[in-house]
C-alpha positions in Angstrom: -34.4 9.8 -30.7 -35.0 8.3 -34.3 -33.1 7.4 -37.3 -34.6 6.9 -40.7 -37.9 5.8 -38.6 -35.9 3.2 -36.6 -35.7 4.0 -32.8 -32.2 4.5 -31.9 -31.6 2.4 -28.1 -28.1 1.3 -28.8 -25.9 4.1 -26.7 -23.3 3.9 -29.5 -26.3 5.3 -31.8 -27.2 7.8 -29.2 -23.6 8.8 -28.8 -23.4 9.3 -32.3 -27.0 10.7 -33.6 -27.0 12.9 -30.2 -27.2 16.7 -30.8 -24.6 17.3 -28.0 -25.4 21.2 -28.6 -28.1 20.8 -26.8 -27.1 18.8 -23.4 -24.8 20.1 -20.6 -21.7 18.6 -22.5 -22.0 21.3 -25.1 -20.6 20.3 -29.0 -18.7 17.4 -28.9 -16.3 18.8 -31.1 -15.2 21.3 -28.0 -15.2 18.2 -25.5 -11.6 18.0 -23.5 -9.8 15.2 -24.4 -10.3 14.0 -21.0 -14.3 13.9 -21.3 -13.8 12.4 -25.0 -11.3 9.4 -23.8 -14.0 8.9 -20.9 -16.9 8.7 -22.8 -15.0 6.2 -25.5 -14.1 4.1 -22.9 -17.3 3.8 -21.5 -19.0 2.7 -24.6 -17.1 -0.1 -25.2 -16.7 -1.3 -21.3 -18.1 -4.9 -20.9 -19.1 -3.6 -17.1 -22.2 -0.8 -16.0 -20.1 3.3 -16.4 -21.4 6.2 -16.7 -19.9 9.5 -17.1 -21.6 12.5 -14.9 -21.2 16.0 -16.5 -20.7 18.9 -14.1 -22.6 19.9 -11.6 -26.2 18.4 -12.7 -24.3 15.2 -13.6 -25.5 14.9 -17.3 -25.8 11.0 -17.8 -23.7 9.6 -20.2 -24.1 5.7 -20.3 -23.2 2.6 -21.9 -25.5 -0.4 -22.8 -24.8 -2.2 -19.6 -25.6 0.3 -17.6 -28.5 1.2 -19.6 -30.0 -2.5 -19.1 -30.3 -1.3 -15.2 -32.0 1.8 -16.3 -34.5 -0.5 -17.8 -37.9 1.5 -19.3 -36.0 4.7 -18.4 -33.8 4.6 -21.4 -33.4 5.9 -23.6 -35.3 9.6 -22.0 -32.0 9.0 -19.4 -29.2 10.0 -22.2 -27.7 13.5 -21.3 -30.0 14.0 -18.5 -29.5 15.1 -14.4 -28.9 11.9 -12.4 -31.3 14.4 -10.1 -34.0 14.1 -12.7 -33.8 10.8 -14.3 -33.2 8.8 -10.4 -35.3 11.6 -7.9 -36.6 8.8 -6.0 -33.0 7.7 -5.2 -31.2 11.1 -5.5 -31.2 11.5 -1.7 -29.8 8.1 -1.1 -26.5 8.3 0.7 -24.8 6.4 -1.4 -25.9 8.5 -4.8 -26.5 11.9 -4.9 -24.4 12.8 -1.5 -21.6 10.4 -2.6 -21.5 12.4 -6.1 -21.4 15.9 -4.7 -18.7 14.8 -2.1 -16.7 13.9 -5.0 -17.0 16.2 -7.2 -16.3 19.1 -4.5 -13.0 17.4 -2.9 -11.6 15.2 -6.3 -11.2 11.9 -3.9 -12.3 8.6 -5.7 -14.9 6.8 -3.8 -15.0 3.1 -3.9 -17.4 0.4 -2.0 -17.9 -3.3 -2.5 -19.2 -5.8 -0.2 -22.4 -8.3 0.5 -25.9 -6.4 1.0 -29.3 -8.0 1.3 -31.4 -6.2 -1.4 -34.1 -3.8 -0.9 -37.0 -4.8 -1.5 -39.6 -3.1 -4.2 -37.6 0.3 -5.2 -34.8 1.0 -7.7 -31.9 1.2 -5.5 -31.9 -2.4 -5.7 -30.9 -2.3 -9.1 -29.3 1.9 -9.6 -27.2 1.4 -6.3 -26.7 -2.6 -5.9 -27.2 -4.6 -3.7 -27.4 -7.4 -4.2 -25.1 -11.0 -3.7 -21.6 -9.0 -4.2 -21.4 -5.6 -5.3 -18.7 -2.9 -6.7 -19.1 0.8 -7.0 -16.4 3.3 -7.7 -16.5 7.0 -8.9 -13.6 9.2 -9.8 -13.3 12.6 -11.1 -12.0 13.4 -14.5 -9.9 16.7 -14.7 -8.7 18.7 -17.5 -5.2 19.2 -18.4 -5.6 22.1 -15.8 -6.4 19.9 -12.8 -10.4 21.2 -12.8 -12.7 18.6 -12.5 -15.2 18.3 -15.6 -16.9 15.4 -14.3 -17.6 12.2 -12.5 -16.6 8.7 -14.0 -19.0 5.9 -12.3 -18.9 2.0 -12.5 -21.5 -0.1 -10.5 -21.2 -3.8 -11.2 -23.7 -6.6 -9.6 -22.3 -9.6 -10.1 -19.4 -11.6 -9.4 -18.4 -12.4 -13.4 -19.0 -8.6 -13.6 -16.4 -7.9 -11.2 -13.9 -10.4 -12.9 -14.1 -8.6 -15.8 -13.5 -5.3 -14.4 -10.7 -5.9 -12.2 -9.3 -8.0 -15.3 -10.0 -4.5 -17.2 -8.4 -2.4 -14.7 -5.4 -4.5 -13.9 -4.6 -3.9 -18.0 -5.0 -0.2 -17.1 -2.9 -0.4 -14.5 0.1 -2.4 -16.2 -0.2 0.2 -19.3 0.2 3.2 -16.7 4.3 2.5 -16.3 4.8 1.3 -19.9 6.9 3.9 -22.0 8.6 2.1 -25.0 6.6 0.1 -27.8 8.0 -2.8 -26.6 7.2 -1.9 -22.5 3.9 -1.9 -23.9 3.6 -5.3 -25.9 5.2 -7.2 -23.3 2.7 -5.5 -20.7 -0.2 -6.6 -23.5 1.2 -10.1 -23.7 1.4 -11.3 -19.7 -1.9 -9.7 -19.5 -3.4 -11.5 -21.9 -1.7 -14.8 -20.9 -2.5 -14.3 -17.0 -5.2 -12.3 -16.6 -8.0 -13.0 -19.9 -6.5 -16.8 -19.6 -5.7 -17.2 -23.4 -3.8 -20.2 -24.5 -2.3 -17.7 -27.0 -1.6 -14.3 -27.8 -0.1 -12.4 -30.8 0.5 -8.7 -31.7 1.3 -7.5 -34.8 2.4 -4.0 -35.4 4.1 -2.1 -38.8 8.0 -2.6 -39.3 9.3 0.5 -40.2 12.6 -0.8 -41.6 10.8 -3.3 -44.4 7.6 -1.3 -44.5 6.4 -4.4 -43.8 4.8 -6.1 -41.0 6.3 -8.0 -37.4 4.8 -9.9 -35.2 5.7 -11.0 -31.6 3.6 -14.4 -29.8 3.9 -15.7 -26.1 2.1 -19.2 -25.3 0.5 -20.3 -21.9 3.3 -23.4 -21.7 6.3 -20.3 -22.5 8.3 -20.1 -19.4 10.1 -17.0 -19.2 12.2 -15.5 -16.3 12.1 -12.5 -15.0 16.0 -11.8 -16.0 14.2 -12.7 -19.7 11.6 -10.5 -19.2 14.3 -7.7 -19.6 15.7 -9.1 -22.7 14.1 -6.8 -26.3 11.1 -8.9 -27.5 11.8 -11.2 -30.5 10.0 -9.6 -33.6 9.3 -11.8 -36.8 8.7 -11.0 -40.7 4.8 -11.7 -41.3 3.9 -14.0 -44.0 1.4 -13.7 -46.8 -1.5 -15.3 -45.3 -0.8 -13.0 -42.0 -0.6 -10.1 -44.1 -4.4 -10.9 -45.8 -5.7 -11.5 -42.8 -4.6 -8.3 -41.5 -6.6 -6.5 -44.2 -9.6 -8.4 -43.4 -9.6 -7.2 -40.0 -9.0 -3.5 -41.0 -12.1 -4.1 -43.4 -14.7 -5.8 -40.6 -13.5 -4.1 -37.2 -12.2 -7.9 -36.1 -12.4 -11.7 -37.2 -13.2 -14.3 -34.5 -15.8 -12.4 -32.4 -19.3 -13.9 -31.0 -21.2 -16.1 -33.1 -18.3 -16.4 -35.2 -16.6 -19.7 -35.7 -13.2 -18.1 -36.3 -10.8 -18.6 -34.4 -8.4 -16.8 -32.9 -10.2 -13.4 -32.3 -8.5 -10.9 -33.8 -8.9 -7.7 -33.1 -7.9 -4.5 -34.8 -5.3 -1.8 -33.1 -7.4 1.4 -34.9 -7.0 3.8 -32.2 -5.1 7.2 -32.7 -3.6 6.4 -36.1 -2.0 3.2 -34.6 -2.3 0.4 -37.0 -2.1 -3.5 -36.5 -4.0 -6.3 -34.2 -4.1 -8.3 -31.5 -5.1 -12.3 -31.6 -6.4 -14.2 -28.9 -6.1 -17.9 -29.3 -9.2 -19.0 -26.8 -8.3 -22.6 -27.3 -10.0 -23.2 -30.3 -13.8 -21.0 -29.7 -15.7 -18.4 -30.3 -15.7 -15.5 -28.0 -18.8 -15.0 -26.1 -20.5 -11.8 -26.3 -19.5 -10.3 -23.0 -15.7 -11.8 -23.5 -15.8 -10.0 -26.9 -16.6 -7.0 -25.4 -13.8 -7.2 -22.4 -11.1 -8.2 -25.4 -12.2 -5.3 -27.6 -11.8 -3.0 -24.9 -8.6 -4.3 -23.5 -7.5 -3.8 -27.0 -8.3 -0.3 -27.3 -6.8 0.1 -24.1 -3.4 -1.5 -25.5 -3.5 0.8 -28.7 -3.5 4.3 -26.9 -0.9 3.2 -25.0 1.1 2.3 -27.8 -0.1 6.0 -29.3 1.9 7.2 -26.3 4.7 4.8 -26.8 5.1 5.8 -30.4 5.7 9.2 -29.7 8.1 8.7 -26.1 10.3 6.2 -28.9 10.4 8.7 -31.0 11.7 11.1 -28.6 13.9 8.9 -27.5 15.1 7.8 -30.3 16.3 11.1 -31.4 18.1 11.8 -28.1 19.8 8.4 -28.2 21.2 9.6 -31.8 22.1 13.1 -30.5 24.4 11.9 -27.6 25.6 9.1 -29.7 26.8 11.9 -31.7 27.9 14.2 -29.7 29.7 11.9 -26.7 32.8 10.5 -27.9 32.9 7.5 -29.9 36.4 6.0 -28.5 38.9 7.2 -25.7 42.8 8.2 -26.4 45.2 5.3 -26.1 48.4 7.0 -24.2 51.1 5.2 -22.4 51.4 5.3 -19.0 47.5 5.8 -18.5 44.6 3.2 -18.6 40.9 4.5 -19.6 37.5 3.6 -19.4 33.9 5.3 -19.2 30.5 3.9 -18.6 27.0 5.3 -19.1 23.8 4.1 -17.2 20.5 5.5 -18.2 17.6 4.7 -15.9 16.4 1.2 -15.9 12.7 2.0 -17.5 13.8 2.9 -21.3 14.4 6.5 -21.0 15.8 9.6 -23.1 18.8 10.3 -23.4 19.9 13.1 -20.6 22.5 15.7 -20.1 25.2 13.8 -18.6 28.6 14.2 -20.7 32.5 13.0 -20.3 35.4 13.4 -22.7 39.0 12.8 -22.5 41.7 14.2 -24.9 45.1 15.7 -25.1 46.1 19.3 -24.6 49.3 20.7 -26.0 51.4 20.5 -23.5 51.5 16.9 -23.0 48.5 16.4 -20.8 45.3 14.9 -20.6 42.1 16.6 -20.1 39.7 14.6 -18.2 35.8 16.5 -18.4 32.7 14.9 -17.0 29.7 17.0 -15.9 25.4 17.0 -15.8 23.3 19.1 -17.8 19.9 18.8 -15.7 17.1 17.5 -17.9 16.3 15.1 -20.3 15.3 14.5 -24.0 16.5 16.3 -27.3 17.0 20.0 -25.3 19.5 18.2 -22.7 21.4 16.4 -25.2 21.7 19.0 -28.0 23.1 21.8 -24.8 25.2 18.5 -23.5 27.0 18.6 -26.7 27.3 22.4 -27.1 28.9 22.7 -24.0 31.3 19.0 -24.3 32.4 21.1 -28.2 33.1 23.9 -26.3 35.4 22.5 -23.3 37.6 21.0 -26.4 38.0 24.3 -27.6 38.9 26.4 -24.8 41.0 23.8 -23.4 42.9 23.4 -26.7 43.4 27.3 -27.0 44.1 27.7 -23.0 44.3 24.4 -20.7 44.3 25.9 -17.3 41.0 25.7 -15.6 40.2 29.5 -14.7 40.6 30.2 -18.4 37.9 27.2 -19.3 35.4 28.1 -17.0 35.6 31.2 -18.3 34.7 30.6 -21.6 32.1 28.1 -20.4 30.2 31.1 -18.4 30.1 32.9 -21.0 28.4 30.0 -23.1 25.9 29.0 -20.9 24.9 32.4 -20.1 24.1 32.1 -23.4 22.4 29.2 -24.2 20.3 30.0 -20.7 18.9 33.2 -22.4 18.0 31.2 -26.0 16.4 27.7 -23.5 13.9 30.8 -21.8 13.2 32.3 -24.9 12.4 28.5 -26.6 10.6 26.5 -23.8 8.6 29.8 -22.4 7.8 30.6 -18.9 9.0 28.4 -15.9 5.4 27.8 -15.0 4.8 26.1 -18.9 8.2 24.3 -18.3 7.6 22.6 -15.4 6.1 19.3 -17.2 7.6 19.1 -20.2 9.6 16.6 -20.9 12.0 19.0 -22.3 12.3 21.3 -19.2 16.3 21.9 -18.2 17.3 23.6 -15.2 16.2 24.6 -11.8 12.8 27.2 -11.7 13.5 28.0 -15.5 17.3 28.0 -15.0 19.8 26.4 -17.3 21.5 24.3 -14.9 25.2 22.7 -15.4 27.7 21.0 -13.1 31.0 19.9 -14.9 34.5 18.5 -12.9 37.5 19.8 -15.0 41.0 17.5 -14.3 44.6 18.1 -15.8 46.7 15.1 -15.8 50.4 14.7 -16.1 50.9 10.7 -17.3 54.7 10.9 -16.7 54.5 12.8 -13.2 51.1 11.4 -11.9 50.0 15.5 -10.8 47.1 16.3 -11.3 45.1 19.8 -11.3 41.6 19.8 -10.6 38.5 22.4 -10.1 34.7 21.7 -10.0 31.5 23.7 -11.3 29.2 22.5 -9.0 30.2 19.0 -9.3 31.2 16.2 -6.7 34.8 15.8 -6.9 36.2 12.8 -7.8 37.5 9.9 -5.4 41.2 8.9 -5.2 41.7 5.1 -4.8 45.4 4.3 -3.6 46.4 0.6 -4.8 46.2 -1.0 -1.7 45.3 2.0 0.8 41.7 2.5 0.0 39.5 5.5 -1.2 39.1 8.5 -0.7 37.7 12.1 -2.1 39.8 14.2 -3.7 39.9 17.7 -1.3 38.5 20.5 -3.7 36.4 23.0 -2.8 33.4 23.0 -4.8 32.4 26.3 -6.9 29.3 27.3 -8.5 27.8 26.1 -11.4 28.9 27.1 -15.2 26.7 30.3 -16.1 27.0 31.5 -12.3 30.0 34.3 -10.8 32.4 33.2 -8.0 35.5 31.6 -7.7 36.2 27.8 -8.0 39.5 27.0 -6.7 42.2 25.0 -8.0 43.2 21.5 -6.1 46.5 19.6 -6.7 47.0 15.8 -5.9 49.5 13.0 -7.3 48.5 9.8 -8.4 51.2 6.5 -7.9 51.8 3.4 -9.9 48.7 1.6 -9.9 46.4 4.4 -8.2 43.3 5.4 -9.8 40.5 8.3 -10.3 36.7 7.9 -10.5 34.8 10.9 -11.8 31.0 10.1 -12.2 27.8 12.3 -12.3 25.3 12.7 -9.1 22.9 9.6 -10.4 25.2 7.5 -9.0 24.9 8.4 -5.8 20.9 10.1 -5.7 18.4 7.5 -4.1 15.0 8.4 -1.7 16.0 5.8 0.7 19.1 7.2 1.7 20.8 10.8 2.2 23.7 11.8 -0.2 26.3 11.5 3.0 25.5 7.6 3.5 25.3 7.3 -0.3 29.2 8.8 -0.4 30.3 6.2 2.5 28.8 3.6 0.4 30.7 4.4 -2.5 34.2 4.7 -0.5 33.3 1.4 1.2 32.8 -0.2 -2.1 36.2 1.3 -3.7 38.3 1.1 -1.0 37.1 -2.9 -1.4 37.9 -3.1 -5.0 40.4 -5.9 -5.9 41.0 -5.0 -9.4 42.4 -1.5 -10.5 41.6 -2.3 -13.9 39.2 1.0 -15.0 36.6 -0.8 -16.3 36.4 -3.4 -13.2 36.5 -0.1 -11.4 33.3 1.4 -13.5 31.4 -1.9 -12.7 31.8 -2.7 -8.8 30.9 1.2 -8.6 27.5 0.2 -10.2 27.2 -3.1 -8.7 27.3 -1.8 -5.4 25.7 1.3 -5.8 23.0 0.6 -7.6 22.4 -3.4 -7.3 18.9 -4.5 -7.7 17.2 -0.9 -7.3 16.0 1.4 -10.1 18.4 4.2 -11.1 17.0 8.3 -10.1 18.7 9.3 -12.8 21.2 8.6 -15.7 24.4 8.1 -14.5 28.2 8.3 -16.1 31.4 6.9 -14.6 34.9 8.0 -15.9 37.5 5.9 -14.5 41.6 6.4 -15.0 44.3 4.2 -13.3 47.7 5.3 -14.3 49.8 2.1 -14.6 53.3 1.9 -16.7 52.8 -2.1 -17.5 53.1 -2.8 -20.9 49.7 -3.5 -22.7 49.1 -5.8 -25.8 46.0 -4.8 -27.4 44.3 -6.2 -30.8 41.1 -6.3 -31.9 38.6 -7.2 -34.7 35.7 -6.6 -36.3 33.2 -9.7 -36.8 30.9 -9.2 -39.4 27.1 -10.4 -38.5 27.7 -13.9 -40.3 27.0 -17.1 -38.7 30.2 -18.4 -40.3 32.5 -15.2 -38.5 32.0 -17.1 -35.4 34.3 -20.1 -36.2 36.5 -17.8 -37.8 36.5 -15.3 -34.5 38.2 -18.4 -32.0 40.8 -19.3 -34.3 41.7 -15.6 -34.5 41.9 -15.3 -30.4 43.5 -18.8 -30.5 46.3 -17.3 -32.8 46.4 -13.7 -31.2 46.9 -15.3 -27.6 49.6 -17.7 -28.8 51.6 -14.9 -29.8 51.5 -13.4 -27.1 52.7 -17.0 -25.3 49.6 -17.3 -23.5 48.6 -20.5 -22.3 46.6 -22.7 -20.2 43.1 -22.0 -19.1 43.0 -18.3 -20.1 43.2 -19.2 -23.8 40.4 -21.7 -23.3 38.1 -19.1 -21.0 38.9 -16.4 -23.5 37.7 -18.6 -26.6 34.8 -20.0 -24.9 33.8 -16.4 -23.4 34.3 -14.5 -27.5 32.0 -17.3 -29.1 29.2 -17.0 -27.0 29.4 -13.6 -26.9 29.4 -12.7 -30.3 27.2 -15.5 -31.0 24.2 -13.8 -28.7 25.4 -10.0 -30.9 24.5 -12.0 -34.0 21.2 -12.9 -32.1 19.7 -10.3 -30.5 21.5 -7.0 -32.0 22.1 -8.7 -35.6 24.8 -6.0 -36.1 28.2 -6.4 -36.9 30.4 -7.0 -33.2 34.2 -5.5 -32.4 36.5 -8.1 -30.1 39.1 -6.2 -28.5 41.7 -8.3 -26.5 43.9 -6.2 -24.2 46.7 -7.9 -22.1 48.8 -6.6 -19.1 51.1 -8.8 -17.3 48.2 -9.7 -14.6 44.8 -9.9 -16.3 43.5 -10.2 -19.7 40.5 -7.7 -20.8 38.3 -9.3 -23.4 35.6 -6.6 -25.0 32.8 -7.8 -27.1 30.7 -4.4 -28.8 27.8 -4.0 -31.0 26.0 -1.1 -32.5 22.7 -2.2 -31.7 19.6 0.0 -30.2 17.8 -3.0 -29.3 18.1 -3.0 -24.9 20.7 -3.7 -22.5 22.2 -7.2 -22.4 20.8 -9.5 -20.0 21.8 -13.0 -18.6 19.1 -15.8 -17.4 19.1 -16.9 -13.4 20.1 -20.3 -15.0 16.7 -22.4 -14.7 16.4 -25.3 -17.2 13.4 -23.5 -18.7 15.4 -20.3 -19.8 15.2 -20.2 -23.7 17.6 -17.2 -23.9 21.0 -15.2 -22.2 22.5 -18.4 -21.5 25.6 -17.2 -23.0 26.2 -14.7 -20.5 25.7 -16.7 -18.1 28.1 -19.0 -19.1 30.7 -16.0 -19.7 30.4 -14.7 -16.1 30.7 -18.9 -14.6 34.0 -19.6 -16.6 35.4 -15.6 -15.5 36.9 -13.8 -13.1 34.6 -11.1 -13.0 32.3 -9.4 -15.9 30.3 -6.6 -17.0 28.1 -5.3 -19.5 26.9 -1.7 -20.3 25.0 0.4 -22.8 27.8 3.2 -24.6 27.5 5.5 -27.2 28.2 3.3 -30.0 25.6 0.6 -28.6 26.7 -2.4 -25.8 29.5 -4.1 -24.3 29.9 -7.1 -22.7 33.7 -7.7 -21.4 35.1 -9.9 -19.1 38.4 -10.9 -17.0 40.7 -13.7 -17.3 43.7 -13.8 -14.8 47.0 -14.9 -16.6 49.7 -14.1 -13.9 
């Protein structure tokens, strides 16, 4: 193959001078994306890969693999692995192994110590020499049909390093969904893996139009409770800025034979724009560490591709139930509220679980919580159809029957519109999107009438669990009611009646509190009486927070989960609060006001000093990591004080340090949950609370 009289070697020339029309690939411009993304990778991989092409395995190479091909490149590009190797093809360990994948889609993979062969090529085409590595696996199509085999034969030791340093990357990128999953994945790799003493990624802030950057340093010690903590981003400066164009303009600054320093390296893949820099104390990259780097690179920019898009989605969701849920819940006398919201732990979507609470006419209080299975933007918008919907039939007509009622009728609705939208069942069943069971809209709601001044209540359930009854002082237990059938579905759901006392409570909550693979739903309902029937406190939000203490502890919520809990008390509350405006001054300003507040209401002692103590750190870490403006709420019964500290932020779920010397950050909470009686945190509608417990009786 020539170009302008020059004879084209380089596989990136052959890749790209290639008449693909004329090889078993076909025009490159009709590859799969799956053969496309191979092929890329390959070409830039530091290691020997070859991509095989159907059933005559078409060769498909990179330079390092060509170098083992020796006088048989470059005749080898695009041809039969049958035709270039026919002295070899027989070998078990080539053509057999090949075929074997390619007709059952298992990976093969080999490595070991083999005295060479002496005098033929599959000393060099199938290794083996001092240590060797060989792997194939088969790339599919977004069908599942295999197109081809990806191959990787490496020789040496350093080889293998460099591989299993490329593959490790891989393999962290796999579970990172959010942009900032995938930079802190990007970072530790960097740091423990490629053995910088520095690394730095710079991406585009889309609220300057700017630029941020995020570093992490070989002598950073950062826990794992920090880990969980949103990455720090900083404004660029001018000079960062210029050197950012000059990497744009030459493909990356730093690189071998270069005496710049760090390597910088440009994120150009799939429209994402930006750079990673390697600090490799103070030299040059060599020419096979370049290569590795570039590649690791690219690998970190089409994750962020993916990234980009899942924030987006997300993003979108997390606006649509922040809209649609309720913002605050109903002060009335006689009844204390709260309601928490826990999406799964790896940054997810916002999902179909809903609650509201409001008065109907005749005096009593509605209580609705319920599931709409799925996730993303469909979920949510249907979530807040139905939540509208529930307000207005119950306003019109309370009583259950007549509510359900209306709600079939919706949701046979809205089923009928979600088939028409997201098609057949068999194109729903991976999209992110996809509601219901086999192409069913599927929702579960619990509907609760309750009486503040008599304690009755009136419940019936669409397919939900019902909710458990804790008696102050004689445990927990579920409430009886038979269960009906989900909204959208005939049959009857029948009414149950029960009576709450002074200081008896109610927990309603959706089935992701309960749902885990390592136990059955029975043992996961004993474990959720035994931690209520437990519970000290009847304070609603202490309730919400053992629930998901116990429940879900250190393992990795199924699904998103929402609590609603209710104690009906008739102690007299005192309840202020404030807004703090993000101002490092409002902090001073914020512990004279609970100072003051707490004095009026003669409280004394070591609650005002916990409660001062607790607001300054707390709103002093909003102003840090959320940088929004925070609300203090103080709310005092005759036992316990409640101190709440929100923000608006959309930044990640606060997080407190395991208290080593070496943590840099979440030492406030920390503090807060030492000087307490007990604490909490959680992620609402309107952004995260932290709130915390002082006893004053």
């Amino acid at each position: 193959m020539h170009r302008a009289g020059v004879v084209v070697t380089s596989c990136g020339d052959l890749a790209r001078e290639c008449d693909w029309s004329q090889t078993d690939l076909g025009p490159r411009a009709s590859w799969p994306g799956a053969v496309e993304a191979a092929v890329r990778l390959l070409l830039e991989s530091p290691v020997p890969m070859c991509y095989c092409h159907g059933e005559r395995f078409a060769m498909v190479y990179n330079d390092a693999a060509a170098a083992m091909l020796g006088d048989r490149h470059p005749k080898s590009w695009a041809q039969p692995v049958a035709d270039v190797l026919p002295e070899v093809w027989d070998h078990p360990r080539v053509g057999p192994t090949l075929q074997t994948v390619l007709r059952t889609g298992e990976p093969h993979f080999e490595d070991g110590s083999v005295p060479p062969a002496e005098g033929d090529l599959v000393a060099r085409v199938v290794p083996d020499g001092p240590y060797f590595v060989r792997g194939c696996s088969p790339v599919r199509d977004d069908a599942g049909r295999i197109l081809g085999l990806l191959v990787v034969a490496v020789e040496d030791a350093a080889g293998v390093s460099r591989l299993r340093t490329v593959a490790s990357l891989a393999s962290a990128l796999a579970s990172a969904v959010s942009v900032d999953d995938v930079v802190k994945a990007a970072l530790r790799h960097a740091l423990h893996e490629i053995g910088v003493d520095e690394v730095t990624v710079c991406l585009p802030d889309r609220r300057t139009s700017g630029w941020r950057t995020t570093a992490r340093r070989r002598t950073d010690v950062v826990s794992k409770d920090e880990e969980r903590l949103p990455l720090i981003w900083s404004p660029t400066d001018e000079e960062t800025e210029a050197r950012l164009v000059q990497v744009a303009a030459t493909g990356g600054v730093g690189l071998a034979g270069e005496q710049q320093t760090p390597v910088v390296l440009p994120l150009g893949v799939a429209g994402v724009r930006g750079s990673v820099a390697y600090d490799l104390a103070g030299a040059p990259a060599p020419g096979v560490q370049a290569a590795m780097l570039t590649t690791c690179t690219e690998l970190v920019a089409e994750a962020l591709a993916r990234a980009r898009l899942y924030d987006t989605e997300r993003n979108t969701a997390d606006l649509l139930q922040r809209t649609l849920l309720p913002q605050l819940l109903p002060h009335r006398a006689g009844v204390s509220l709260a309601v928490r919201y826990q999406p799964v732990t790896t940054g997810t979507a916002a999902g179909g679980d809903f609650y509201d609470v409001f008065e109907v006419p005749d005096g009593r209080l509605a209580i609705v919580i319920g599931d709409v299975v799925g996730r993303g933007v469909a979920a949510a918008t249907v979530m807040g159809q139905v939540r509208a919907a529930v307000r207005g039939a119950a306003l019109a007509e309370p009583e259950p029957e007549r509510v359900f009622h209306s709600l079939d009728r919706l949701v046979g609705t809205l089923d009928e519109m979600s088939s028409l939208r997201l098609g057949s069942y068999s194109q729903r069943v991976d999209d992110p999107l996809s509601l219901g069971v086999d192409g069913e809209l599927f929702v579960t709601m619990l509907y609760c009438l309750l009486d503040p001044v008599t304690g009755r209540v009136t419940m019936a359930s669409a397919g939900h669990f019902p909710p458990v009854l804790i008696r102050q002082g004689a445990g927990a237990e579920f409430a009886e009611l038979p269960v009906g059938p989900p909204l959208g579905l005939p049959g009857l759901r029948p009414l149950a009646f029960d009576e709450l006392g002074e200081r008896d409570g109610l927990l309603a909550f959706t089935d992701g509190l309960l749902e885990r693979r390592d136990r059955t739903l029975a043992e996961g309902e004993a474990a959720l009486l035994k931690t209520l029937s437990a519970t000290e406190s009847m304070e609603p939000r202490s309730i919400c927070q053992q629930a998901i203490d116990q429940m879900v502890g250190t393992h990795q919520l199924e699904d998103d989960c929402a609590l609603l809990a209710l104690v009906r008390t008739n102690a007299v509350h005192h309840t202020a609060s404030v807004v703090v405006p993000p101002l490092a001054s409002a902090v001073r300003r914020t512990r004279t006001w609970v100072e003051e507040q707490l004095g009026s209401w003669e409280v004394d002692g070591e609650a005002v000093w916990v409660a001062v103590m607790g607001v300054s750190e707390l709103v002093t870490n909003v102003l840090l990591h959320a940088a929004t403006e925070a609300r203090v709420t103080l709310d005092l019964s005759p036992e316990r004080l409640l101190v709440t500290v929100a923000d608006t932020g959309t930044r990640g779920t606060p997080a407190h340090t395991s208290g080593e010397v070496t943590a840099t950050r979440g030492r406030g909470l920390g503090l807060v949950a030492a000087i307490a009686n007990s604490c909490g945190f959680e992620r609402n509608v309107s952004g995260s609370t932290v709130w915390f417990e002082v006893l004053v009786s």
